[in-house]
C-alpha positions in Angstrom: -15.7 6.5 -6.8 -12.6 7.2 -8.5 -12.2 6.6 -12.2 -9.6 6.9 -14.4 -9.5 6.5 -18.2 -6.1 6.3 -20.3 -4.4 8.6 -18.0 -1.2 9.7 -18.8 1.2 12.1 -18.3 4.5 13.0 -19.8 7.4 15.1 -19.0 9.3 15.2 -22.8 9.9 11.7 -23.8 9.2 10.2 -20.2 6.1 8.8 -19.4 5.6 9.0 -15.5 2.3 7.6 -16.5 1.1 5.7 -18.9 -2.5 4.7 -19.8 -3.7 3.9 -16.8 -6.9 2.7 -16.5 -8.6 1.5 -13.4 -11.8 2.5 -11.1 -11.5 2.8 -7.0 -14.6 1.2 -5.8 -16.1 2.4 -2.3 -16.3 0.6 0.4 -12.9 -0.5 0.5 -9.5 0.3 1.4 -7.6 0.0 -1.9 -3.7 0.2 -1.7 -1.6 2.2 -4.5 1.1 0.3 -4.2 4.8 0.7 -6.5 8.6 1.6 -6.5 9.7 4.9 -5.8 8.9 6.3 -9.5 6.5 4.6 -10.4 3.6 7.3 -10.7 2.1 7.3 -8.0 1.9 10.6 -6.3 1.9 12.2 -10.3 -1.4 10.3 -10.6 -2.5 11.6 -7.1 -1.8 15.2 -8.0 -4.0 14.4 -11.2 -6.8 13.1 -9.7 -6.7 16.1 -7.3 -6.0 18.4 -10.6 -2.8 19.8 -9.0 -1.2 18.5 -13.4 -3.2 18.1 -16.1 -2.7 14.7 -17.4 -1.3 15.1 -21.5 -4.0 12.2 -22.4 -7.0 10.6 -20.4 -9.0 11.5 -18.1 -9.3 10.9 -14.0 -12.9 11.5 -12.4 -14.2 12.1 -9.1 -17.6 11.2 -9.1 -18.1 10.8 -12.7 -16.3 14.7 -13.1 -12.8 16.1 -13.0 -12.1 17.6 -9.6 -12.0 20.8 -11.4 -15.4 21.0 -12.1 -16.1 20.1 -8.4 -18.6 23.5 -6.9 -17.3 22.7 -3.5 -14.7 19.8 -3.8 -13.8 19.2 -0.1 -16.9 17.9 0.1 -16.8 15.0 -2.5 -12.9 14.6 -1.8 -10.4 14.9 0.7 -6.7 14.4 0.4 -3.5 14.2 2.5 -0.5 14.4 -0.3 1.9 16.9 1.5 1.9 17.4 5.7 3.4 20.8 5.3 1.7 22.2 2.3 0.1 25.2 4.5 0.7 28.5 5.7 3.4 27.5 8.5 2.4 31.3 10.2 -1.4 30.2 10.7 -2.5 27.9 13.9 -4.1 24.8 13.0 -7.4 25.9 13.7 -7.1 28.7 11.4 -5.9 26.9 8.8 -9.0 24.5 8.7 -11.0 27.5 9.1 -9.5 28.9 5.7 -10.1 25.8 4.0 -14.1 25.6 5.6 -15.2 29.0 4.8 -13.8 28.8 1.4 -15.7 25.4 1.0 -19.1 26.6 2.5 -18.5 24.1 5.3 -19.9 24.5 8.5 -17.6 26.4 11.1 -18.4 23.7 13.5 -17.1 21.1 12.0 -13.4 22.4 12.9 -13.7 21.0 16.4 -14.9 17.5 15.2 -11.8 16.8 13.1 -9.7 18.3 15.4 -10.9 16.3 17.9 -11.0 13.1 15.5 -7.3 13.2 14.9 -6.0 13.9 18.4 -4.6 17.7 18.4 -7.4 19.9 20.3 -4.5 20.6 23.2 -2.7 22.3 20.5 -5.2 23.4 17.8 -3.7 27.4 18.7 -0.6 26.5 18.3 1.4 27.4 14.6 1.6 24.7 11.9 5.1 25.4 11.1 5.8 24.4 14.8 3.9 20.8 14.2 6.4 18.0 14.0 5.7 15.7 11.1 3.4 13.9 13.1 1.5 16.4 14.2 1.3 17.5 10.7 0.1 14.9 9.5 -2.9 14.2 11.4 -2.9 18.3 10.4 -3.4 16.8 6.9 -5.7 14.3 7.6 -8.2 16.6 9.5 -8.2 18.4 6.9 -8.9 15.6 4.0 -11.8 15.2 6.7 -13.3 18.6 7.0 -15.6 18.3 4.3 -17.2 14.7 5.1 -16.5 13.8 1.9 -17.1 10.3 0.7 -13.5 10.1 -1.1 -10.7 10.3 0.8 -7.2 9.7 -0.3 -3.7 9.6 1.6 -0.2 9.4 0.2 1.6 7.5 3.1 -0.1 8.9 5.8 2.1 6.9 8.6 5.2 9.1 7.8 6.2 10.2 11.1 3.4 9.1 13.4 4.4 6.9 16.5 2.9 3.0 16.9 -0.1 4.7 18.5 -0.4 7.2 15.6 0.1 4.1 13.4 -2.7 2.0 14.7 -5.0 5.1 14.6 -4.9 5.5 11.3 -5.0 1.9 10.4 -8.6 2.2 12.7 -9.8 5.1 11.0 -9.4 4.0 7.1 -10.9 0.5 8.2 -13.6 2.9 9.7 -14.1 4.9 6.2 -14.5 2.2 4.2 -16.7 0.5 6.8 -18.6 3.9 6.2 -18.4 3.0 2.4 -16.5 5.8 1.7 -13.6 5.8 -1.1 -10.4 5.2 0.5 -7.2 5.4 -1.7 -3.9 5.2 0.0 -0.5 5.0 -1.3 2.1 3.8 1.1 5.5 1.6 1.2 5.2 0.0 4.5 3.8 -3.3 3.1 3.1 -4.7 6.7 0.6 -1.9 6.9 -1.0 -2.6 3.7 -1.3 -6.4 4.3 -3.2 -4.9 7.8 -5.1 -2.6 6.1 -6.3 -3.1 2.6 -9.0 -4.6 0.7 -7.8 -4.3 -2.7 -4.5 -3.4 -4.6 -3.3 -1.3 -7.3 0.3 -1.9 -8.3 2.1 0.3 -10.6 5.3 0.3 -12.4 7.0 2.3 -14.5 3.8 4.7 -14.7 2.0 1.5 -16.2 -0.7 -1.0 -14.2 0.6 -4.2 -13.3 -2.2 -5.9 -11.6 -5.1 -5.1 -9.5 -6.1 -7.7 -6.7 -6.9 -8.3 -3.7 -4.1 -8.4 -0.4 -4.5 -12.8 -0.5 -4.9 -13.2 -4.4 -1.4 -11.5 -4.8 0.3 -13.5 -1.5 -1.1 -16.6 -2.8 0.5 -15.9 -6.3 4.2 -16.0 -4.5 6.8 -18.2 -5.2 7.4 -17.8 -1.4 5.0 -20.0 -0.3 6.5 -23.5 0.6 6.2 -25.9 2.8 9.4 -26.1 5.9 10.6 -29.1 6.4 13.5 -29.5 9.3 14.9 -32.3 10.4 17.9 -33.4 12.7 20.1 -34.9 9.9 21.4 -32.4 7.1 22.1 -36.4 5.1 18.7 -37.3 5.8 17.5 -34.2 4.4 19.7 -35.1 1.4 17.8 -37.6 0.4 14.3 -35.6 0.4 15.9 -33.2 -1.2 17.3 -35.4 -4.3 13.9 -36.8 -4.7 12.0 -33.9 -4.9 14.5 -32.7 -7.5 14.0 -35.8 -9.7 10.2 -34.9 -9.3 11.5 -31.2 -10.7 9.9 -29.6 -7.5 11.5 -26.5 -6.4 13.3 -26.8 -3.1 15.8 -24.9 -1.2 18.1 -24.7 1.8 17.5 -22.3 4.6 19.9 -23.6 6.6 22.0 -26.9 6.8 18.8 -28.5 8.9 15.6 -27.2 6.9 14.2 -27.6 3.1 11.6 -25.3 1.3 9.6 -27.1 -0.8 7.2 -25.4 -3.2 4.1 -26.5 -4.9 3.6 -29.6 -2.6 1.2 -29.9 0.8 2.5 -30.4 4.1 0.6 -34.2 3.9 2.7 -34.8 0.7 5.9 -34.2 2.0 5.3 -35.8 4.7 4.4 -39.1 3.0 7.2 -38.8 1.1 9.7 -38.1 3.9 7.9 -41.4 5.6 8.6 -43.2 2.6 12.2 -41.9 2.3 12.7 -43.3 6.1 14.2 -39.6 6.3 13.2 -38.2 10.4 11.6 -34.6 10.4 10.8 -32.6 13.5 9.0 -30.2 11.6 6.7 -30.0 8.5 4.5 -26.6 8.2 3.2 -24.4 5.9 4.7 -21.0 5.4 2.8 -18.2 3.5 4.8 -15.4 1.9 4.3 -11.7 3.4 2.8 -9.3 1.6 6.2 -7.0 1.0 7.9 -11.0 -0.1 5.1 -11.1 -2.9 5.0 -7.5 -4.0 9.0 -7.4 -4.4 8.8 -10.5 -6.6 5.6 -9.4 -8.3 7.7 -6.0 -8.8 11.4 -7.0 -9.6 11.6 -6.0 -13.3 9.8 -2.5 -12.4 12.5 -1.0 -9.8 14.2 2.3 -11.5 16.0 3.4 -8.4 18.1 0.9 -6.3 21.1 -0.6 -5.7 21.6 -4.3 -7.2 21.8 -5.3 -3.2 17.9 -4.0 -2.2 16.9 -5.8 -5.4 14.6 -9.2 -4.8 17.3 -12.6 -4.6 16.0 -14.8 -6.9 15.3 -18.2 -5.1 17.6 -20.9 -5.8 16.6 -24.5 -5.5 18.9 -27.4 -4.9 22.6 -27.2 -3.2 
């Protein structure tokens, strides 16, 4: 378990992290999830005392990872593929890390074998693609069975195959009930992947759910309505508006229509004599709900990758 307790950290006047208090259950895959700047990898690198936070605490195991005898044995980490000796084959960089770790020798093999790279386990790590150096990373964060493990974006660089195995193998962890705390901007891969969310902004905690509490919470959810006649459609439309419902155009031939069921709008459509050839439901995506749920919290982007507010009505 990870805990941490009014953790902070500030460069000068700049809080890259402010307060943050939260504990990372085991047993699940929980997402760290925020814009670029938000705090992430600082809080990372403080839970793996790599900084020293300037107030609060964060615990591994009820203990800072300082005070950890053999600490790749209660947590491993993937923060930075190339953070080794680039001169040193893989194999003798796991080596380094087991002996100094009072890990068993044998061990090597299994985690090299785990993450795919025993055909080139001789071969120097500053050769490795980033691929290849990843899965470096994550045999290593391994090594130790440790019952924490935590990655920050561990897909960077790996194929679709590489993708799906490491989708497999945090679902595995956790299944193990194991700690698993990744941080990652694919979305699609967290809505796959995770149990539970932490989202960040501006070093502070915004909310802490789960993958369908914060989907569910979108404005992006509606109900499609398309029909042949853009008139008909009209006429649905001005309804729903005198009703204040929220409705937009997708296109000259469909409505959105949020906070109503697919049986309401149809009823009302019936009544309306307007014709549909479609009413379904469609649920937001994960990266939909997390850009809204996000919006105010972006530091570093131009005004055209920001969220477009939805507009109802023509």
């Amino acid at each position: 378990m990870i805990t941490l307790q009014g953790l902070t950290k500030r460069y000068g006047e700049h809080a890259a992290v402010d307060n943050l208090s939260l504990t990372i259950s085991a047993g699940r895959v929980t997402g760290f999830l925020g814009p670029n700047g938000a705090g992430k990898s600082t809080t990372m690198r403080m839970i793996m005392g790599l900084d020293s936070p300037s107030a609060g605490h964060a615990l591994v195991n009820g203990r800072p990872y300082s005070r950890l005898s053999h600490p790749l044995r209660e947590v491993g980490a993937l923060l930075d593929a190339k953070a080794l000796h680039p001169g040193r084959s893989a194999r003798a960089h796991l080596k380094a890390l087991a002996l100094s770790n009072g890990i068993p020798v044998r061990q090597i093999d299994e985690v090299i074998e785990t993450v795919g790279l025993t055909s080139v386990a001789e071969r120097r790590a500053g050769s490795f693609s980033l691929g290849m150096s990843q899965r470096l990373g994550i045999a290593a964060a391994l090594l130790g069975d440790p019952g924490i493990v935590m990655f920050d974006e561990p897909v960077n660089g790996l194929d679709p195959d590489g993708v799906l195995w490491i989708r497999g193998l945090m679902r595995g962890l956790a299944a193990e009930g194991r700690t698993v705390f990744v941080s990652s901007h694919l979305m699609s891969e967290m809505q796959l992947t995770a149990d539970q969310l932490v989202v960040i902004g501006k070093g502070k905690l915004i909310t802490e759910t789960t993958v369908k509490q914060l989907i569910d919470s979108s404005s992006m959810n509606a109900v499609r309505a398309r029909g042949p006649e853009t008139t008909s459609l009209q006429k649905l439309q001005t309804r729903l508006t005198e009703w204040q419902v929220p409705v937009r155009w997708e296109s000259a031939n469909e409505l959105y229509i949020t906070g109503l069921t697919v049986e309401k709008v149809s009823d009302l459509a019936y009544e309306l004599g307007v014709r549909l050839h479609e009413v379904r439901t469609v649920e937001a995506s994960l990266e939909q709900a997390y850009m809204e749920l996000t919006a105010d919290s972006i530091e570093y982007g131009s005004p055209a990758s920001r969220p477009a507010r939805a507009t109802y009505g023509e």
